[in-house]
N, C-alpha and C positions, 0 to 999 in steps of 0.2 A: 544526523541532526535535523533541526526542522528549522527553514527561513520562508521569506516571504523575497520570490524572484521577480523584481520588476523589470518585465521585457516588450522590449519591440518585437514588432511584425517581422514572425521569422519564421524557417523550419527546421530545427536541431539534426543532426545528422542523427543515421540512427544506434541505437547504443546500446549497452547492457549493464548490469553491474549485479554486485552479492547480494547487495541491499533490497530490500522490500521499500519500493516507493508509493507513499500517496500522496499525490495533485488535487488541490482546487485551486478553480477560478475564483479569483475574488471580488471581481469587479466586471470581468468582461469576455463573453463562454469563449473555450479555444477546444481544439482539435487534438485527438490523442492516437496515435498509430501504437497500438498494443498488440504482440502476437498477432500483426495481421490481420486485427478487426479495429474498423475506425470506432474510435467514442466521442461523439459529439455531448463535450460536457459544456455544462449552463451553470451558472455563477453558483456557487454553492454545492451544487456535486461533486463527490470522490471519483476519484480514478484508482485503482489499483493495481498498481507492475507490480507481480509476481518477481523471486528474483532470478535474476536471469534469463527475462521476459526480454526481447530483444522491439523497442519502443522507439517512437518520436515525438515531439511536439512537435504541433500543429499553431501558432497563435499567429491570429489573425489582424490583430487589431495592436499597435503601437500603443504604451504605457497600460499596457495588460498586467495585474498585479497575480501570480499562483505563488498559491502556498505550497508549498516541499517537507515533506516529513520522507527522511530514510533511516530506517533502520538494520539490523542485521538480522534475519530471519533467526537467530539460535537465541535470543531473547527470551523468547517465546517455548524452546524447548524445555525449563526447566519446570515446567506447571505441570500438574497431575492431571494434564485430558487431552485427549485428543485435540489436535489444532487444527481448522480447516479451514484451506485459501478462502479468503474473499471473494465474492462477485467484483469483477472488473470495472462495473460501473454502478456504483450506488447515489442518486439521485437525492436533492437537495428534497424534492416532491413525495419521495417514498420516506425517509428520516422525519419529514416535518408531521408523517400519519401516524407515527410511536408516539405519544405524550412526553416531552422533553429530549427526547433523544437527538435531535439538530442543534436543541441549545448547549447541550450537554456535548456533544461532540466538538460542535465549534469553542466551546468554554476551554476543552483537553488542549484543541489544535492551538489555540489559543498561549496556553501558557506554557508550552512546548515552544512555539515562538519566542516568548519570553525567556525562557532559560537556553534555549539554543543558541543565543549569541554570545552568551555565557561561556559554552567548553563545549569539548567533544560528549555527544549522546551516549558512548559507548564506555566514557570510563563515569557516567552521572547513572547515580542508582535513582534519583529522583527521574531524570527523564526516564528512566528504561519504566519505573512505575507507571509512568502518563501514559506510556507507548503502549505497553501490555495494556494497562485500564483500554485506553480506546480500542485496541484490536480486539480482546472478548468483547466488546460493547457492540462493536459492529458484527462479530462472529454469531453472536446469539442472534443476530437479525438479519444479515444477508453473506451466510455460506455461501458457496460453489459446491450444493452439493455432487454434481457430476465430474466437477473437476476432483474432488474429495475420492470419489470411489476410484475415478482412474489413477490419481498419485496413489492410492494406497495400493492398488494392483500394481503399478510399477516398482514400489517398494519390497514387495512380497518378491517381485520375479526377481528384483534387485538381491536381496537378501537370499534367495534359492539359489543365485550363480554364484553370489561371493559363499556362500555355504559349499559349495562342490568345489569352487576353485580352491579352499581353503584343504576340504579334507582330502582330495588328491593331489597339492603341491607335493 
């Protein structure tokens, strides 16, 4: 689902989950522990966990408002292309150099909000539209393309052992 978390001055223990998370700051930058690289986000930037990306908040600053969008990454699975992680940190700076793309983004994050307090994301065909829309939107302009070649190379090696485990059980 996607809300709007308003938190005090704190630091999340650290976590994980299925879901695919994106954070912005909404008002006031906070601190992102992802895979063991800090992301010093500014009001308006994305943050990107991966899932199963093992993360923490950072927020520094008492009545700090972040946005939360989680979804489940097989959303995403039933589209005819290739899907490719996100960059980790996509900037409010780099979006607002696309013609509309910032407004367009925060419009989706936006009415995702809105319907979020409505139901679960995950039985709402509406939200899973918003979710996909924004994920291609940001995928066509900031891939991971290195993370891309390495998951598909572990896919492959993945696929070559359950292939042998299979036809020697």
């Amino acid at each position: 689902g996607s809300h709007i978390n308003k938190c005090k001055a704190h630091i999340s223990s650290f976590h994980w989950h299925e879901n695919v998370e994106i954070c912005q700051p909404l008002n006031k930058p906070s601190r992102f522990l992802v895979d063991s690289k800090m992301v010093e986000a500014d009001v308006g930037d994305l943050v990107v966990v991966k899932e199963q990306a093992v993360h923490v908040f950072m927020v520094d600053h008492d009545d700090t408002d972040i946005r939360i969008l989680q979804f489940p990454f097989k959303i995403l699975m039933h589209l005819d292309t290739p899907i490719k992680p996100l960059k980790t940190h996509i900037t409010a700076r780099e979006m607002q150099e696309i013609p509309g793309l910032f407004e367009t983004v925060n419009n989706l994050l936006a009415m995702l909000d809105n319907e979020g307090r409505a139901e679960k994301a995950s039985e709402n065909p509406y939200m899973q539209f918003l979710t996909v829309t924004l994920y291609m939107l940001l995928m066509r302009h900031f891939a991971d393309e290195a993370d891309y070649a390495s998951s598909k190379k572990d896919r492959k090696d993945f696929y070559k052992i359950t292939g042998y485990v299979n036809e020697h059980f």
